[in-house]
N, C-alpha and C positions, 0 to 999 in steps of 0.2 A: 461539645462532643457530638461524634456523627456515630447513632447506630446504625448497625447491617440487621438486615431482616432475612428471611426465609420468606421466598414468593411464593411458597409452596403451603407452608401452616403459617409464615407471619411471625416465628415466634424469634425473638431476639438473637442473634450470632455473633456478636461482639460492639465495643464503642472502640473509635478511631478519636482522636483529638481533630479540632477543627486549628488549621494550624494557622498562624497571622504571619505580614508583610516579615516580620522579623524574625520570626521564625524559618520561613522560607529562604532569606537572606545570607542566615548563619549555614543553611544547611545547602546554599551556595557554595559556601567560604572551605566549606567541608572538602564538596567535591572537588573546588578549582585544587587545595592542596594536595589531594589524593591525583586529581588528572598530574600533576607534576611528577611522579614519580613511574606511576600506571604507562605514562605517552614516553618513557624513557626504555622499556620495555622494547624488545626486540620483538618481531610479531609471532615466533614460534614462544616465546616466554610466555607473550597472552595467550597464545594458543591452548600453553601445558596449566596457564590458572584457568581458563574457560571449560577446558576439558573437566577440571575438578568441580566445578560450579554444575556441570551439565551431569557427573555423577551423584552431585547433592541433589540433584533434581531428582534422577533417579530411584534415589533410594529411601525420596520422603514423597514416592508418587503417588502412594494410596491415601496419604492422610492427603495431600494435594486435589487428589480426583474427588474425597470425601468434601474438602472444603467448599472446591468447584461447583460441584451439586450443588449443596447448600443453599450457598450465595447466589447462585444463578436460576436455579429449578432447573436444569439441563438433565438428559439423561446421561447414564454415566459411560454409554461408548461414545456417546460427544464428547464431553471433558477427557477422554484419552486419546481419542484419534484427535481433535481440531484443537484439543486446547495442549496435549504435551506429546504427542507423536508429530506433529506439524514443526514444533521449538524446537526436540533433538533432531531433527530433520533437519533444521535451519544452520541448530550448532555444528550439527558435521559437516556439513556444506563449508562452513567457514574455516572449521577447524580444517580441512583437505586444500583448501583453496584461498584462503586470504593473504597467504605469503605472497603467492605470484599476481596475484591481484593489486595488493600493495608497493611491490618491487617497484622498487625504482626501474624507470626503464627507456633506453635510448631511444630518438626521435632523430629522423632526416634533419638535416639546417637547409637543405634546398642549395641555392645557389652560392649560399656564404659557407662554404668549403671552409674556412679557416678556421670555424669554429665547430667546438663540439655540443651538441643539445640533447637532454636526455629531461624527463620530467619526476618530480616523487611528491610523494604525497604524506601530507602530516596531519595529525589530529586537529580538528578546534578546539577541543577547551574542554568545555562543560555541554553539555546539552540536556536541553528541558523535555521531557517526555509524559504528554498527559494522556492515557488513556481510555481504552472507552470500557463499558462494563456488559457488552453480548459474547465477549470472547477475553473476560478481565485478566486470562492469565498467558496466551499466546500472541495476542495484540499488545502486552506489555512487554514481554520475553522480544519481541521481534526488535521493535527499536532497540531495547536497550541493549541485548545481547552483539546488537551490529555495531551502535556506537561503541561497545568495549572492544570488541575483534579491530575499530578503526584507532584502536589508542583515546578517546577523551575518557571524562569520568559522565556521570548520569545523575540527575536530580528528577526522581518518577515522583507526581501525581497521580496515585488509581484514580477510578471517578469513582466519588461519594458511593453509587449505587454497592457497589461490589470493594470496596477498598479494602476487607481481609482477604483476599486473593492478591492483590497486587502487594502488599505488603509481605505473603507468603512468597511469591513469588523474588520480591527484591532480599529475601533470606538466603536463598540460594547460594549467592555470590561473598555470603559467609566464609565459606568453603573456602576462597582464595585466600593468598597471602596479602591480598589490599581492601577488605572488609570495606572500604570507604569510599569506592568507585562507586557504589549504587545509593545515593541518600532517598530519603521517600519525606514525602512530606503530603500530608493527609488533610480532605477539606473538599471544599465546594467552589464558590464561582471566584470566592474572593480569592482562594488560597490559587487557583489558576491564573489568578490574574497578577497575583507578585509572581510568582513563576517568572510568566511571559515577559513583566516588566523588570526583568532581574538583571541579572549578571552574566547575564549565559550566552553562549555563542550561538546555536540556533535552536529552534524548539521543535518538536518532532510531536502531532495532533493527531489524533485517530476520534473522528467522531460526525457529529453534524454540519452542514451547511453553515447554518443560523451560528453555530461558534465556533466553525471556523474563519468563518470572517471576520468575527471579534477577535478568536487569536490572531489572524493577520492584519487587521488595523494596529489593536497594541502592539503588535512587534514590532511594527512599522516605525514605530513613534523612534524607535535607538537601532532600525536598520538591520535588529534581528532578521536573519531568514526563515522562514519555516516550511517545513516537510509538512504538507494536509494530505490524510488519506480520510475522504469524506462522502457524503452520501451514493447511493444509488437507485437506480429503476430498471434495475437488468433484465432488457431482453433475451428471449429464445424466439428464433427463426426456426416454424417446421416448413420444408419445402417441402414438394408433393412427391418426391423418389426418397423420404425420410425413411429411414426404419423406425415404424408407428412405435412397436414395441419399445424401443428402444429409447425413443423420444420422449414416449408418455410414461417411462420409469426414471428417466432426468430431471424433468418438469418436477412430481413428487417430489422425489428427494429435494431438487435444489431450492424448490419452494417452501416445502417443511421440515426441513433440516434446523436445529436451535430454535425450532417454532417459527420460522422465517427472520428472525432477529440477526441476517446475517445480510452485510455491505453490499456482496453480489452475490442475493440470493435472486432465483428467480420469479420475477415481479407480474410478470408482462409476455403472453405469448403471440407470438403473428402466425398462426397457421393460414397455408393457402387454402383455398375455400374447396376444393374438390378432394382434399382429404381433410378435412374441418372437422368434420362430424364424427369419422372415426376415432380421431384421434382424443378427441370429446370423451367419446363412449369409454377408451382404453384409460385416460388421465382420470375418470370419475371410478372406477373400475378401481381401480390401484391404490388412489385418494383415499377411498371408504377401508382399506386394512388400516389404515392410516389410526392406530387407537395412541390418544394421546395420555398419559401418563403410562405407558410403557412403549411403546417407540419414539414419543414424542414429547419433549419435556413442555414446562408450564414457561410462559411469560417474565419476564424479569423486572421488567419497570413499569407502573401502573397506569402514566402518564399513555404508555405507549400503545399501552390498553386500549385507551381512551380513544389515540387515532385508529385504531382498526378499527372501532366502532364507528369513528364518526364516519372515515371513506369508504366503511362499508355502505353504513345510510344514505350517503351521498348518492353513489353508485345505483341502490335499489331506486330513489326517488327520480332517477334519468332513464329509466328503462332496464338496469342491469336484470340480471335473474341469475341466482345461487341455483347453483346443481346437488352440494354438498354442503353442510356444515354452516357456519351463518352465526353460531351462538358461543358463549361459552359453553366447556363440556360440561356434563350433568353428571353428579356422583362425585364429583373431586374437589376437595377447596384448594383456593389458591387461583392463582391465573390461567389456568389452561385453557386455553385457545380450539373451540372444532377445526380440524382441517378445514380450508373451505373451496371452494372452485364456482367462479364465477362467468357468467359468456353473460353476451350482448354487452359486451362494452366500447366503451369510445375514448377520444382523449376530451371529451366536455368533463371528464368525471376525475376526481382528483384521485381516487383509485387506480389511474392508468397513466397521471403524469408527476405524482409525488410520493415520497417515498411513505409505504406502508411498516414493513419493518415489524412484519404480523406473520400469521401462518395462512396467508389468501393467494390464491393464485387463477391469475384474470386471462381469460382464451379470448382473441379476440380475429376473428374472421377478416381474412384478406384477400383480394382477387391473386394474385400472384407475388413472384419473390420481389420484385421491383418495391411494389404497395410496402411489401412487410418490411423494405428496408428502410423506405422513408418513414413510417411509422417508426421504427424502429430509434431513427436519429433525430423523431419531432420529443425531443427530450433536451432540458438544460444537464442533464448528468450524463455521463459517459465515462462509468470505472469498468463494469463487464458485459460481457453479453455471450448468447451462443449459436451456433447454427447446424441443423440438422439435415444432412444431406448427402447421397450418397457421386453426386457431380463433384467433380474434380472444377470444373471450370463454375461452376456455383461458389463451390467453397471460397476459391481465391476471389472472385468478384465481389462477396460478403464481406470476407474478412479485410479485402484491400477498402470498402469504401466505408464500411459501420466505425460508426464512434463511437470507440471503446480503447480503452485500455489494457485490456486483454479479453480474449477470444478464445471460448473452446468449440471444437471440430467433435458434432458428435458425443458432444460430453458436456458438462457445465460445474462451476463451481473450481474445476483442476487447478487451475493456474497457481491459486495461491500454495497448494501442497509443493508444487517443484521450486525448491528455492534459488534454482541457477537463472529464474525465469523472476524477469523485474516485475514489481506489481505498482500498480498506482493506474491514476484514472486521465482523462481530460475532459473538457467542461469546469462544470462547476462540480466535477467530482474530487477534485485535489490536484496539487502540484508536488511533483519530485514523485521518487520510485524508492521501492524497499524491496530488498531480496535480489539475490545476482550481484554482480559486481558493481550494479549501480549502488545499490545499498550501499553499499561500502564508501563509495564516492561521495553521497550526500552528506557523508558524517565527517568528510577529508578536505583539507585544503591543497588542491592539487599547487605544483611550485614549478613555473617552468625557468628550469636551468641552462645556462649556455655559455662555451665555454673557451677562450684561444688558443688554437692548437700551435698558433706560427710561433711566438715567444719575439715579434717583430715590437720595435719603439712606437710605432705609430701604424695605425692603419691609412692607407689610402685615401679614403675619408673625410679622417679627422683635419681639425684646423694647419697649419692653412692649406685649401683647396691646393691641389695639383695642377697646373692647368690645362693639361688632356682630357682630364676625368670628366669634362661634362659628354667630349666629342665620345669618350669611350662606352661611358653607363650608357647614348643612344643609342649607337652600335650594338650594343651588349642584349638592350630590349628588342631590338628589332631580330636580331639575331636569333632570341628564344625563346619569344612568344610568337611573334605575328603567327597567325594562322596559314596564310601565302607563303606554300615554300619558297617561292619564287622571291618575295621581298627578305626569308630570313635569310638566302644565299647574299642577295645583293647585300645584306648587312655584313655577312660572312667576307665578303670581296673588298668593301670600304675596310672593313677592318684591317684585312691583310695587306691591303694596298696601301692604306696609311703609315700600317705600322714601319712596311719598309719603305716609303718617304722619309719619317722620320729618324728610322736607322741609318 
């Protein structure tokens, strides 16, 4: 058995079964029978069950918010704005828009006139869904609610840390007339690894570097695909026409937001050096209202603890220097974390080129926007970043050349609230996109269709050759590509002039 803890007093919150290969397997067998019926569904039908699923959500939001807490130490306008204001968010999005998303829908055929081509899209199967435990009930909600709006069924792993959230969360879908679209299946490394090695059409990972590799080795092994949405070291760019105010209230929040314990939280700032210090002054300023066990929840995982400690030490033993915070908070048990703000930093210090995944957030002095930008992409991650600027011709220069996945303008952390907007990283921040229409696509086996309009015996083509057809197809090339109008006329002329030879 796996218990859940309280990060906050430690005391006991429930046991989960640790579930085995064969456990996982049946609860495969479950879902593939449930996706049979589920992927027969018209897409307004899953609409009108999803919509009841996003009412049960609803109206079990408070004991949902309470569980949240719990589980996680979060405070409780985080558990409603990012962990169920973000999911009905997501659900309306799809619920307005996955019809036409889905629709089948026609395509040019180019030159072969004779046929008709249009493309649709159908469910895979089953899909594996393991998530993570900083955000155990919105990061579970997201896959699985997309792969149901795409027609499969879902086999969710929570992770160990938080797994009464994700199993609350996979109750929801109670509510429908097909109870058996969502199976859950509870555990740790092993139960993720029959997952992965299972039966399933692709598997959808929210988590680390370090296993999402693992997941995408094992999957490898039977050709599974998988969806990684995985680490980061999110940059913010202040350029020197920034609105300081407004920069140094971003940085806060998006730094100590879920105690920092969020994928693109902000890690990492490049300010340009002749507003450096201001901006210093306003971030350290803002930082210190910063009281954690009331705007700021506690730590969730101990381990994780552990590295904010160490990259913090790292940091101080190369030169860094803390302006703010540094310790855990005094007076509160459980993991609360000081906010903290750090300058003189470099990338020699693991605090400015891996991921902390704490409540620290590192300033770090740049000659200009150039400097910040390259610093900016001397990173193996790239899920988010930001840049603050009031240039029009800055902005697009940043955003066209940073390596990120998504960008906010002026703001940080957005992207993932607008669901019409795909999320996911490149690097070694993950592969595939969730949210938008792409989401929908990743969980879809697109089908391209094409079709004869002539109702002829035989095409052209076919056996046995014609034998004009080779002198015509050249003609035909030259005629409709060359670039020289001059040679596609002369094709235009051979043509005409042949044809009436031969007539």
């Amino acid at each position: 058995m796996i218990e859940s803890h309280s990060p906050v007093t430690g005391e006991s919150l429930g046991l989960v079964p640790e579930m085995d290969a064969e456990e996982v397997a049946v609860a495969i067998a479950r879902a593939r029978g449930a996706a049979r019926s589920w992927s027969q569904l018209s897409i307004e039908e899953r609409c009108q069950q999803l919509r009841r699923a996003r009412d049960a959500m609803l109206e079990s939001a408070d004991d949902l918010v309470d569980l949240i807490c719990a589980e996680t130490g979060k405070t409780r306008v985080e558990a409603w704005t990012s962990e169920l204001l973000v999911t009905a968010e997501l659900i309306e999005y799809y619920l307005k828009h996955a019809g036409r998303i889905l629709a089948a829908r026609r395509v040019g055929s180019g030159t072969l006139k004779t046929k008709r081509a249009w493309k649709r899209y159908s469910p895979l199967g089953v899909i594996g869904v393991i998530s993570p435990w900083n955000y155990p009930f919105s990061l579970t909600m997201t896959p699985v609610v997309t792969a149901l709006f795409a027609g499969n069924a879902v086999v969710l792993k929570p992770s160990e840390v938080t797994p009464l959230v994700g199993c609350a969360a996979s109750r929801t879908f109670e509510a429908t007339d097909h109870p058996d679209i969502v199976q859950v299946v509870t555990g740790g490394a092993s139960t993720g690894q029959a997952l992965v090695s299972g039966d399933v059409d692709k598997i959808s990972f929210t988590g680390s570097v370090s296993t999402g590799r693992l997941v995408a080795m094992a999957a490898a092994q039977n050709l599974t695909p998988v969806l990684l949405e995985l680490g980061g070291k999110d940059p913010m760019i202040i350029c020197e026409d920034a609105d300081l105010d407004r920069a140094a209230n971003a940085a806060v929040w998006g730094a100590f937001t879920n105690a920092g314990q969020t994928c693109i939280s902000v890690e990492r700032v490049y300010a340009v050096e002749s507003i450096c210090d201001q901006f210093v002054a306003r971030v350290t300023e803002r930082a210190r209202e910063v009281i954690p066990g009331k705007h700021m929840g506690s730590m969730t995982f101990a381990p994780q603890l552990d590295v904010v400690r160490r990259h913090l030490d790292d940091a101080l033993s190369k030169g860094a220097r803390v302006l703010l915070g540094g310790h855990q908070a005094e007076g509160l048990s459980g993991m609360f974390f000081e906010p903290t703000v750090v300058v003189d930093v470099d990338h020699t210090m693991a605090i400015m080129t891996e991921e902390t995944f704490g409540p620290i957030l590192c300033i770090m002095k740049v000659p200009d926007d150039t400097a910040a930008l390259d610093a900016a992409n001397d990173s193996r991650y790239g899920l988010s970043a930001s840049v603050f600027t009031r240039s029009a011709e800055r902005r697009d220069r940043i955003v066209r050349d940073i390596a990120a996945g998504s960008i906010c303008v002026n703001d940080c952390l957005a992207n993932y609230a607008i669901p019409s907007l795909p999320f996911g990283g490149v690097k070694m921040s993950g592969t595939g996109r969730s949210h938008g229409p792409e989401g929908l696509y990743e969980f879809s086996a697109t089908k391209s269709v094409s079709e004869d309009i002539t109702g002829l015996r035989a095409d052209p083509l076919w056996f046995p050759p014609r034998r004009a057809f080779e002198a015509a197809s050249k003609r035909f090339l030259q005629s409709r590509y060359h670039s020289s109008l001059r040679q596609r006329l002369r094709g235009l002329i051979l043509g005409s002039t042949r044809h009436r030879q031969h007539g």
